[in-house]
GUSE-930688 format. One line per 4 residues: their letters; for each residue x, y, z of N, C-alpha, C. Coordinates in steps of 0.05 Angstrom, whole numbers, plus 5000, padded with zeros to 4 digits. Each point is the difference from the previous one (the first is absolute). Example, Ala and Ser with C-alpha at 12.3 -4.5 7.8 and 13.67 -1.06 7.14 Angstrom:
2
as	5264/4886/5156/4982/5024/5000/5018/5024/5000 | 4993/5021/4986/5016/5024/5001/4985/5022/5014
***
This chain:
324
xxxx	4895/3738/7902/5018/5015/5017/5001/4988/5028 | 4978/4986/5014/5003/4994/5022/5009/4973/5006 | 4998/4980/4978/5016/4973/4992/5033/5002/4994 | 5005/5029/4986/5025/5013/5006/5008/5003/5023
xxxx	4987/5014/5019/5009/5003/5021/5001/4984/5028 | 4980/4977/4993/5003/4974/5030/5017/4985/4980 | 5015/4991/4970/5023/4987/4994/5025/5017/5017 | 5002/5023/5000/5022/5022/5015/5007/4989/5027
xxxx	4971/5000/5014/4994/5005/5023/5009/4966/5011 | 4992/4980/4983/5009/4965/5005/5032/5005/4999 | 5006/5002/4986/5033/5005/4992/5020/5012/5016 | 4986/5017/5012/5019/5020/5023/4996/4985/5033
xxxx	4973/4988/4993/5000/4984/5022/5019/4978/5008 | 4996/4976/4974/5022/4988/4998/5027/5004/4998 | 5012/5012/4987/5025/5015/5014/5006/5012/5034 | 4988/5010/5003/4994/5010/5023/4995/4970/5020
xxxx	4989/4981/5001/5004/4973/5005/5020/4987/5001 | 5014/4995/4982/5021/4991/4982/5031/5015/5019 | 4991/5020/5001/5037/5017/5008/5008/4988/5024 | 4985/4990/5021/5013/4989/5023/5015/4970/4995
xxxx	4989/4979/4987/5017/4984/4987/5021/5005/4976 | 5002/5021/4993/5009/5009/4974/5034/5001/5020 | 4980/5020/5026/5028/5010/5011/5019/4982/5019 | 4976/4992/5012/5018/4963/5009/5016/4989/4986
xxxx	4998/4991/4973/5012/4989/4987/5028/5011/4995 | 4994/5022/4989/5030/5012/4987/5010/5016/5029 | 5001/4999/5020/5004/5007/5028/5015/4977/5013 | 4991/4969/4983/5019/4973/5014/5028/4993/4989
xxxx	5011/4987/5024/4997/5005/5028/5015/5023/5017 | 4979/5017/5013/5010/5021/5013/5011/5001/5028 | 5002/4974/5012/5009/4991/5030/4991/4976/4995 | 5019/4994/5017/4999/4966/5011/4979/4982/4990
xxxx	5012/4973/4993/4974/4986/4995/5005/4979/5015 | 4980/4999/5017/4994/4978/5016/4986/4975/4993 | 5021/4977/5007/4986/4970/4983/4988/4984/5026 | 4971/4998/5008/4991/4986/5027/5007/4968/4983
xxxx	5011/4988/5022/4999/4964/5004/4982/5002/5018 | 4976/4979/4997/4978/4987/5012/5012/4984/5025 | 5024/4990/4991/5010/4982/5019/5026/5009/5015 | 5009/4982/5018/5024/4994/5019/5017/5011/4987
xxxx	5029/5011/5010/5026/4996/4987/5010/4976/4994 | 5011/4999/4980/5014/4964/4995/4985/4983/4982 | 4981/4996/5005/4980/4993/4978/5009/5008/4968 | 4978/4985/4986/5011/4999/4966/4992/5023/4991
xxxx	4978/5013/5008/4993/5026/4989/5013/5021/5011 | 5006/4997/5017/5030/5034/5022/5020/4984/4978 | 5004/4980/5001/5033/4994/4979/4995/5006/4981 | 4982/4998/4984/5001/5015/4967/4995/5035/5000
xxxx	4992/5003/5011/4988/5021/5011/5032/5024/5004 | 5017/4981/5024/5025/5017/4991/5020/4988/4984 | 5003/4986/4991/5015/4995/4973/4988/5020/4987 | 4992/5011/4980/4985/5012/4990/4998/5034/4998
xxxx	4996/5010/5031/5001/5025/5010/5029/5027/4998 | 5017/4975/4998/5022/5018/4994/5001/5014/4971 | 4997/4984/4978/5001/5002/4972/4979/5021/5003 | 4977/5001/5003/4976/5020/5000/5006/5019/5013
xxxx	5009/5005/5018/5007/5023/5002/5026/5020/4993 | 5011/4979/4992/5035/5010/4972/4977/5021/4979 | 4973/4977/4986/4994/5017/4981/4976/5015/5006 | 4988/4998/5021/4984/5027/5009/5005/5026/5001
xxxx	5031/4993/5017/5007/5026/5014/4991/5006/5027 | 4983/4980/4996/4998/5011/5043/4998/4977/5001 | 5008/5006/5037/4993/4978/5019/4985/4982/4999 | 5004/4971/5002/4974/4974/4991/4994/4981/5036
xxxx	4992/5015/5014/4997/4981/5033/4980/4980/4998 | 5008/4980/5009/4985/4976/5007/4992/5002/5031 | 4966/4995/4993/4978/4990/5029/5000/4988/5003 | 5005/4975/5023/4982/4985/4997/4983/5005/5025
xxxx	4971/4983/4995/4973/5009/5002/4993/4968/5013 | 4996/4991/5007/4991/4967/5002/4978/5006/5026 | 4980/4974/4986/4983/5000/5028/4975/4987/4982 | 4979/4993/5010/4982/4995/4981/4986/4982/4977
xxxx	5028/4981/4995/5003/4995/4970/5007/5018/4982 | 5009/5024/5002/5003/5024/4979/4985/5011/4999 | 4976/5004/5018/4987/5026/5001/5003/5025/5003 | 5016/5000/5019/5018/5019/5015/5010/5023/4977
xxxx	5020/4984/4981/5017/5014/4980/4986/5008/4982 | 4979/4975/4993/4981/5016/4979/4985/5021/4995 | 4989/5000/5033/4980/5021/5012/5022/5024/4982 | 5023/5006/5015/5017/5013/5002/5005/5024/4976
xxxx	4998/4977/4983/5010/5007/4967/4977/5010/4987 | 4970/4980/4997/4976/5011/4995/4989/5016/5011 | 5009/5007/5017/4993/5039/5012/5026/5018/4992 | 5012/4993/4996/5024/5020/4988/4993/5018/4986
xxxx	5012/5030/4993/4996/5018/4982/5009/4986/4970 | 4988/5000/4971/5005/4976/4979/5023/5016/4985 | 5018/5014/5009/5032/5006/4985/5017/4984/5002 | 5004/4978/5001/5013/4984/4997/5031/4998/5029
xxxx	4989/5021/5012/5020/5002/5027/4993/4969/5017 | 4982/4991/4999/4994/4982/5019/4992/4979/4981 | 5018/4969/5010/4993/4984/4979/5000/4974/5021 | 4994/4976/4984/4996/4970/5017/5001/4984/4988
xxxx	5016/4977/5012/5012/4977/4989/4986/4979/5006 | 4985/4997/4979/4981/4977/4996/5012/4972/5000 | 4986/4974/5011/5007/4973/5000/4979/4987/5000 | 4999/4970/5001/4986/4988/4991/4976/4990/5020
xxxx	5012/5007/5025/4972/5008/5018/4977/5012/4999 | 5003/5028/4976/4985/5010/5000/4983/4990/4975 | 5005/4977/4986/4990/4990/4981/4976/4982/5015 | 5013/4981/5024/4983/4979/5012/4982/5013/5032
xxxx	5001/5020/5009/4992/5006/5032/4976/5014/4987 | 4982/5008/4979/4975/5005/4997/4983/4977/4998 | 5010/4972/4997/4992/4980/4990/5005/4980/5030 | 5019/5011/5007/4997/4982/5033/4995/5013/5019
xxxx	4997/5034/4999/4982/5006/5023/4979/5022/4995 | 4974/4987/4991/4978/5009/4997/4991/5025/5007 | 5003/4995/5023/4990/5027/5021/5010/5021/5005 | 5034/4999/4993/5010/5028/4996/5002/5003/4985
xxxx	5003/5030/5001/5005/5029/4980/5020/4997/4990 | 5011/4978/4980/5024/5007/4987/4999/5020/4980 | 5024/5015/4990/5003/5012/4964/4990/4984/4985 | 4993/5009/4986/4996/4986/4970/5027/5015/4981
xxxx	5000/4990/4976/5021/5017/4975/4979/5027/4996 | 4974/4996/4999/4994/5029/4997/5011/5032/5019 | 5014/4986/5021/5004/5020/5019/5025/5008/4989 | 5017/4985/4981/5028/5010/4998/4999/5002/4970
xxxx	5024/5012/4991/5010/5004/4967/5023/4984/5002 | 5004/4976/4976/5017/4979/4998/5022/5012/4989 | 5025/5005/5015/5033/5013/4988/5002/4976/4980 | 5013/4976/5014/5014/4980/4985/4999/4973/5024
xxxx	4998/4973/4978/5005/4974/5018/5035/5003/5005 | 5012/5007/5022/5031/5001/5003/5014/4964/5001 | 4988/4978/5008/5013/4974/5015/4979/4980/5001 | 5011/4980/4981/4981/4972/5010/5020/4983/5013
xxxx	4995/4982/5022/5020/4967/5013/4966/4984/4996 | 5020/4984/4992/4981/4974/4994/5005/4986/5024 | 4978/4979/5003/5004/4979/5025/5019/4971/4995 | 5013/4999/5017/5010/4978/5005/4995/4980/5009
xxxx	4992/4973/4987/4987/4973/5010/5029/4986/5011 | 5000/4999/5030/5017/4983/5005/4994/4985/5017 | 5018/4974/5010/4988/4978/5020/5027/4989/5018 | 4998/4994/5020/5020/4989/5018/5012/4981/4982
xxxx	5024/5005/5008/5032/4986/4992/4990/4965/5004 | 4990/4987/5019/4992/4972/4997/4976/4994/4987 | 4980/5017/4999/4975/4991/4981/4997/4981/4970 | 4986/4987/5004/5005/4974/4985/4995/5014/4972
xxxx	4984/5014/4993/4999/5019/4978/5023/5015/4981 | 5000/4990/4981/5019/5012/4990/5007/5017/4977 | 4975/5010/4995/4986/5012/4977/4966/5001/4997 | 4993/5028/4989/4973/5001/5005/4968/4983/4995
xxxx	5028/4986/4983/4966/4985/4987/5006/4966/5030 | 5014/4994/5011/5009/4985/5018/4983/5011/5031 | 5009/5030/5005/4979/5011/5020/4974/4993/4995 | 4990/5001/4970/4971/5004/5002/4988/4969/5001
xxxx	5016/4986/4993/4998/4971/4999/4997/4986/5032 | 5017/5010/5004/4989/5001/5038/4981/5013/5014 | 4996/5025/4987/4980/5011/5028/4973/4989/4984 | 4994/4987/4970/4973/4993/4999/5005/4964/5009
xxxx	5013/4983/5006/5011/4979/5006/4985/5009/5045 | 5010/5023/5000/4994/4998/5039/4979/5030/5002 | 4984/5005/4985/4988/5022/5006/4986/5009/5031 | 5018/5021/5002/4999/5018/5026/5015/4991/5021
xxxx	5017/4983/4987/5029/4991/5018/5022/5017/4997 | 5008/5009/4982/5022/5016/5002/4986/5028/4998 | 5025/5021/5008/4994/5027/5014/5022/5015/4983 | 4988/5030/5002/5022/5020/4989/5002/5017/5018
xxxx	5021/5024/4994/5001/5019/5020/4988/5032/4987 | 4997/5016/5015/4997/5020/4994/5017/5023/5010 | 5000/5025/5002/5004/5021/5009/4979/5025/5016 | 4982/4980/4995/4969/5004/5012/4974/5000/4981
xxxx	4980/5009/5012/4977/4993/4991/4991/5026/4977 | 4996/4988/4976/4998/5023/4981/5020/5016/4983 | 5025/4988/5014/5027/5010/4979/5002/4981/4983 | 5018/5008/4972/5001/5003/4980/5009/4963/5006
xxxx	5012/4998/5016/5018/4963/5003/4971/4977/5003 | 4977/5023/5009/4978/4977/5014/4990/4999/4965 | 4995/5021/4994/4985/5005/4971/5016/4984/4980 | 5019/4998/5001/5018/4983/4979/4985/4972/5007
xxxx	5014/4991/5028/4983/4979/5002/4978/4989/5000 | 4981/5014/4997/4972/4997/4998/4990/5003/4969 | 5017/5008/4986/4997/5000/4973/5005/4976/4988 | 5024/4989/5015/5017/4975/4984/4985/4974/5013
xxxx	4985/5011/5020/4967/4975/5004/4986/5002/4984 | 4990/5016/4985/4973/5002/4986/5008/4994/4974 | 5025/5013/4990/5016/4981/4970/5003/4971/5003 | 5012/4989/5016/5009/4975/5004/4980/4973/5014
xxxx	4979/5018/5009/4976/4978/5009/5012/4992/5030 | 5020/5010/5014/5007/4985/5026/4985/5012/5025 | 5005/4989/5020/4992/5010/5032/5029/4995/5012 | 5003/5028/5009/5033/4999/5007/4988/5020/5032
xxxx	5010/4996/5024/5001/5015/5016/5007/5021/5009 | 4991/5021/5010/5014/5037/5000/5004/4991/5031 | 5028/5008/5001/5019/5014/5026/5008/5025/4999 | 4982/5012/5015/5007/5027/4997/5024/5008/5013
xxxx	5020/5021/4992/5019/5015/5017/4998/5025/5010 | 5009/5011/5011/5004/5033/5010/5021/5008/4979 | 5010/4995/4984/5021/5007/4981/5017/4974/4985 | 5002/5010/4974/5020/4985/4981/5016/4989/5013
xxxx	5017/5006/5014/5028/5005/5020/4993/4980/5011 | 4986/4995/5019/4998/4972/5019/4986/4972/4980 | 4988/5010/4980/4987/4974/4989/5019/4986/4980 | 5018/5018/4990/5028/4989/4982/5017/4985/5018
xxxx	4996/5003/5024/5022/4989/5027/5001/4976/5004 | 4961/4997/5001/4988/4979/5001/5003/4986/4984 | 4993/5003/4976/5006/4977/4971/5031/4993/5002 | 5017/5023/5005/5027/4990/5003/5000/4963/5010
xxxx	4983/5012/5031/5000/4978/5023/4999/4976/5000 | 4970/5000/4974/4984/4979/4991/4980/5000/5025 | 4987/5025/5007/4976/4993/5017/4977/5004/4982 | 5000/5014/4984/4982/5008/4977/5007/4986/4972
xxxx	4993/4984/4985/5014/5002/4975/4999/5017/4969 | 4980/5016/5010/4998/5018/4968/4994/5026/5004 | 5014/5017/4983/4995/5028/5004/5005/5013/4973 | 4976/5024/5001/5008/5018/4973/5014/5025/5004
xxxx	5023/5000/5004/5018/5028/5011/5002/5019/4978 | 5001/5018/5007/5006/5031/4992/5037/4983/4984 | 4989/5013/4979/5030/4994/4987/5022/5011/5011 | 5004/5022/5007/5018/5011/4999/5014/4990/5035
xxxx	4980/4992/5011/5019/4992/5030/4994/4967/4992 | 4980/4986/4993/5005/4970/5000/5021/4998/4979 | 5012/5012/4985/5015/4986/4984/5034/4998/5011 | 5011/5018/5013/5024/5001/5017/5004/4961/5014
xxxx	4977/5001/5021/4993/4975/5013/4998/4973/4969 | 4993/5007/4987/5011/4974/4979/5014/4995/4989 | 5013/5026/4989/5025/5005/4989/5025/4979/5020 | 4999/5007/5028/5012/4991/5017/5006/4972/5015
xxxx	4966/4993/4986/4996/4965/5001/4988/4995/5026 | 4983/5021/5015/4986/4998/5018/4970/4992/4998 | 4987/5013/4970/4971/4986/4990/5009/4989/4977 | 4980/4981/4993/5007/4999/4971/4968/5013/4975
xxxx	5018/5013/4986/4982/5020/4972/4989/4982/4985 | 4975/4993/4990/4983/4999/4983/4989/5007/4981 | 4995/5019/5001/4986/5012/4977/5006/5032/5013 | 4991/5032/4981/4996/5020/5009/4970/5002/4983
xxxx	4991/5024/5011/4975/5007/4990/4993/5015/4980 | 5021/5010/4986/5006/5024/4979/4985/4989/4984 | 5005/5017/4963/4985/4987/4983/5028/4982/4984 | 5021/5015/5009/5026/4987/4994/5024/5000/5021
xxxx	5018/4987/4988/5018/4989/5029/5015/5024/5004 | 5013/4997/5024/5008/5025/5015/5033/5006/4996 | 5003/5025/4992/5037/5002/4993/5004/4985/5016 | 4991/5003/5032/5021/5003/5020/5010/4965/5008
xxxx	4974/4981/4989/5001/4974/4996/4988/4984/4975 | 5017/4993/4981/4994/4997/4969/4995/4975/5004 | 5012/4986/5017/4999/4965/4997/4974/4998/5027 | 4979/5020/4998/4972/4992/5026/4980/5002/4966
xxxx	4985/4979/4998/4987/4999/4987/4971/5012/5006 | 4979/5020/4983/4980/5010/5010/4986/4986/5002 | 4975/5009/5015/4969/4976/5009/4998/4993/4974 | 4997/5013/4978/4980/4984/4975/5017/4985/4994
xxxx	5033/5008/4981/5017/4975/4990/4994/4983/5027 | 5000/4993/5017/4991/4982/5020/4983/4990/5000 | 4979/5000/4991/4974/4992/4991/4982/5009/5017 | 5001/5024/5016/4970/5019/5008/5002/5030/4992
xxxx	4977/4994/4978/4992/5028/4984/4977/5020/5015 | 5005/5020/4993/4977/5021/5015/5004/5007/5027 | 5030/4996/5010/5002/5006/5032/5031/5021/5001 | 4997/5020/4981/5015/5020/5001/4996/5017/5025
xxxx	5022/5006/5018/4989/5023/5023/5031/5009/4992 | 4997/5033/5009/5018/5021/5011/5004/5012/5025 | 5015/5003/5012/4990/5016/5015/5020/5032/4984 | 4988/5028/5007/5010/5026/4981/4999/5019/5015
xxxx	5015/5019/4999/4991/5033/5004/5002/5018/4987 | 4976/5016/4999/4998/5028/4980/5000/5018/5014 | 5001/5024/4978/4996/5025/5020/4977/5017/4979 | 4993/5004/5031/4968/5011/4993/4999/5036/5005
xxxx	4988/5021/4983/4997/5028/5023/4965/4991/5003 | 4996/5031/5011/4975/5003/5003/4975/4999/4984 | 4974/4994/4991/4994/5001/4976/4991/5034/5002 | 4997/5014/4968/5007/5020/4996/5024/5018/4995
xxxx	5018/4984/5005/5024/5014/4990/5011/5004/4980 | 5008/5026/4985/4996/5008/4971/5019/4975/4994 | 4979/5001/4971/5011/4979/4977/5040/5005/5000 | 5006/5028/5000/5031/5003/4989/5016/4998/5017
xxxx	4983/5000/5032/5019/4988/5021/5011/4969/4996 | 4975/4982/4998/5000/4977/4991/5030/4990/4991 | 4991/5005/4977/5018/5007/4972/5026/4998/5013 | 5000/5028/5013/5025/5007/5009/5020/4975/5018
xxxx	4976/4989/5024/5012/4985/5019/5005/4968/4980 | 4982/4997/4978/5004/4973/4992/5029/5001/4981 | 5001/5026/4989/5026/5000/4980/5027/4999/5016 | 4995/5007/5026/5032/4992/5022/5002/4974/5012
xxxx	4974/4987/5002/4988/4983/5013/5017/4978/4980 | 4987/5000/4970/5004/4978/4986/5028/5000/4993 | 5016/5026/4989/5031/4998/5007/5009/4991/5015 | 5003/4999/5025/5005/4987/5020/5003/4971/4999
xxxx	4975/4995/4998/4994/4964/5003/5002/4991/4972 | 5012/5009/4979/5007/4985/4980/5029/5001/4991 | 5017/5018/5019/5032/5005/5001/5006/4959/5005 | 5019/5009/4991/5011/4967/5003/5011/4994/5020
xxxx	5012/5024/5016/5014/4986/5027/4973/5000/5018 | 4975/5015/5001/4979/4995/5017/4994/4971/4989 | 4994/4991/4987/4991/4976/4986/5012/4972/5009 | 5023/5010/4996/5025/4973/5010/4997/5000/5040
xxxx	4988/5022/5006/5011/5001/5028/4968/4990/5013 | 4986/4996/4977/4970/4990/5014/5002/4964/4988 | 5007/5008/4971/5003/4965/5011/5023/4978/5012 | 5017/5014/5002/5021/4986/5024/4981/4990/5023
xxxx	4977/5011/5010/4989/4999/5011/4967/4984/4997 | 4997/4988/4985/4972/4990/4977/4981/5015/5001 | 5008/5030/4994/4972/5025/5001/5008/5003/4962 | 4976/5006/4990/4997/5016/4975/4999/5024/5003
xxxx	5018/5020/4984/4990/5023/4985/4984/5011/5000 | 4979/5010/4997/4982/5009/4983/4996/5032/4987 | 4998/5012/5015/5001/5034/4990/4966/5002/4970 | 4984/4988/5008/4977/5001/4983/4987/5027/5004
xxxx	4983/5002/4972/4988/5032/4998/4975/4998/5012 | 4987/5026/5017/4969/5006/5018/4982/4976/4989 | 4995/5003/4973/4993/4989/4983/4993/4961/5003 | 5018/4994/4999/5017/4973/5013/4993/4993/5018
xxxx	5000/5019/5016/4997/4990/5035/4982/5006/5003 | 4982/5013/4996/4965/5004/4993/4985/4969/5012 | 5013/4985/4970/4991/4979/4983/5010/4976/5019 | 5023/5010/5014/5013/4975/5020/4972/4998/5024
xxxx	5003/5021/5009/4986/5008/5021/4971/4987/5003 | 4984/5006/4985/4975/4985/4981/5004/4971/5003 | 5018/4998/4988/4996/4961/5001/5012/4989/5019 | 5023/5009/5013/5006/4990/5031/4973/4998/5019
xxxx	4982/5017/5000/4980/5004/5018/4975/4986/4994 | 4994/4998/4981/4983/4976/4982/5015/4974/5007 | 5029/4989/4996/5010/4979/4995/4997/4994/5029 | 4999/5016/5021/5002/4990/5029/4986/4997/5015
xxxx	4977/5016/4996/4965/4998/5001/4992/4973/4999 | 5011/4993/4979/4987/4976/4996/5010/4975/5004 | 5023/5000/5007/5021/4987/5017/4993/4987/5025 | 5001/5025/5013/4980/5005/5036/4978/4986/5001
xxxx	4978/5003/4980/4972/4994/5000/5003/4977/4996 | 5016/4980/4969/5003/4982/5004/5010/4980/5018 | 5018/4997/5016/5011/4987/5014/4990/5019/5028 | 4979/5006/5009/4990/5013/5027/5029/5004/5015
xxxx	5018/5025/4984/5021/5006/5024/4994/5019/5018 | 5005/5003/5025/4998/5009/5021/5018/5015/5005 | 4998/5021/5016/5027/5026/5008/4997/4997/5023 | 4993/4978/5020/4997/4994/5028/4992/4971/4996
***
């Protein structure tokens, strides 16, 4: 009788547990859902971010406002989101920063993925290997033939120290056996200027802005970094058909909620989420641009998440990269 009655007594508890997520869930979304950007306006993550926001809120039914939040490295936004109430009202657009800044800066308090619940990977751009319009190079296995021919004579550019353009290139040293020089920039924007110039000659750009500038015949394209070639340029051959294997980079953004947020919210935000980014005019209108698709399940991006952070860990460590 009394094993009868603490099974009763477990049961009502759990229910009784249970009803405040129960009611979150089938309660979403009941106002506004606010999407924090970590970063600037203008940037790749505010641009996917509202591409995106309109459709979501067609099938929400409410209002979809964009934050942005910048400061930090993305602490700021993160903080933001991982203190959030976990109904799925408050969500964050993950990038590939937050894959590499636990791994380049020790000492702060970044998120981890334990702090958030994975919606979906929304966007991969692969990097673009390009080199000034006079560079004697004319293909990648020709670069590499030179920089081990003058090691630590020629230089690349960056967009600064620890973004995704330094990491490309610091990857495509440790595949290829070379010593190539880092020029750092304050932004993509002036170091594409530069290669234009020919004051720099090599850079790994963000696809989606270095490729305009080649298209145009201002750099010349090389290789991209995908695992395959890019709609947006079919005749850029990738690193491996090029002959360097193992130097795949993305740069991506997901959207993350809070961790704890009922399973059916999830659900909910990934089944609008992945509609969205697998419609064909969203698709066509990301790679006009050399962004992928993606619309992947919690699941998925779990698993992305995991090995981006492992894959960059060890990246950093190997080639001693620095965030100063």
């Amino acid at each position: 009788m009394i094993l009868t009655r603490r099974h009763a007594l477990g049961a009502a508890a759990a229910v009784a547990l249970a009803m405040p997520a129960i009611g979150r869930a089938q309660s979403f979304p009941s106002r506004p859902v606010r999407i924090i950007v970590p970063y600037a306006p203008g940037g790749g993550a505010d641009t996917v971010a509202r591409m995106f926001a309109p459709a979501l809120q067609e099938a929400l039914g409410q209002p979809v406002v964009i934050d942005n939040k910048p400061g930090a490295g993305g602490m700021i936004g993160d903080d933001l989101v991982a203190k959030a109430p976990p109904d799925g009202h408050t969500l964050l657009i993950g990038a590939f920063a937050h894959a590499v800044n636990p791994s380049l800066h020790r000492t702060m308090p970044f998120r981890t993925p334990d702090d958030f619940a994975p919606v979906s990977l929304l966007v991969v751009v692969p990097e673009l290997l390009v080199v000034s319009p006079t560079f004697a190079a004319k293909s990648v296995a020709e670069l590499v033939t030179m920089a081990k021919a003058q090691p630590g004579k020629l230089s690349y550019a960056s967009s600064g120290n620890g973004s995704a353009q330094h990491l490309a290139a610091e990857l495509f040293k440790l595949r290829t056996g070379t010593d190539i020089q880092h020029v750092p920039y304050k932004g993509g924007g002036q170091a594409i200027i530069d290669i234009a110039a020919g004051h720099v000659p090599i850079f790994f750009g963000n696809m989606s802005a270095a490729w305009p500038h080649a298209k145009a015949g201002r750099v010349r394209a090389l290789a991209v970094t995908s695992p395959t070639r890019s709609p947006a340029a079919p005749d850029v051959p990738t690193l491996a058909e090029a002959g360097v294997t193992g130097c795949e980079i993305s740069e991506w953004n997901a959207l993350l909620a809070p961790a704890g947020t009922p399973p059916a919210v999830i659900e909910r935000l990934h089944k609008e989420i992945a509609t969205i980014f697998t419609a064909a005019s969203m698709r066509q209108r990301l790679a006009d641009v050399g962004a992928e698709s993606v619309g992947s399940t919690p699941s998925e991006l779990a698993a992305f998440l995991r090995s981006e952070i492992a894959k960059w860990a060890d990246v950093v460590k190997t080639a001693n990269i620095k965030a100063d």
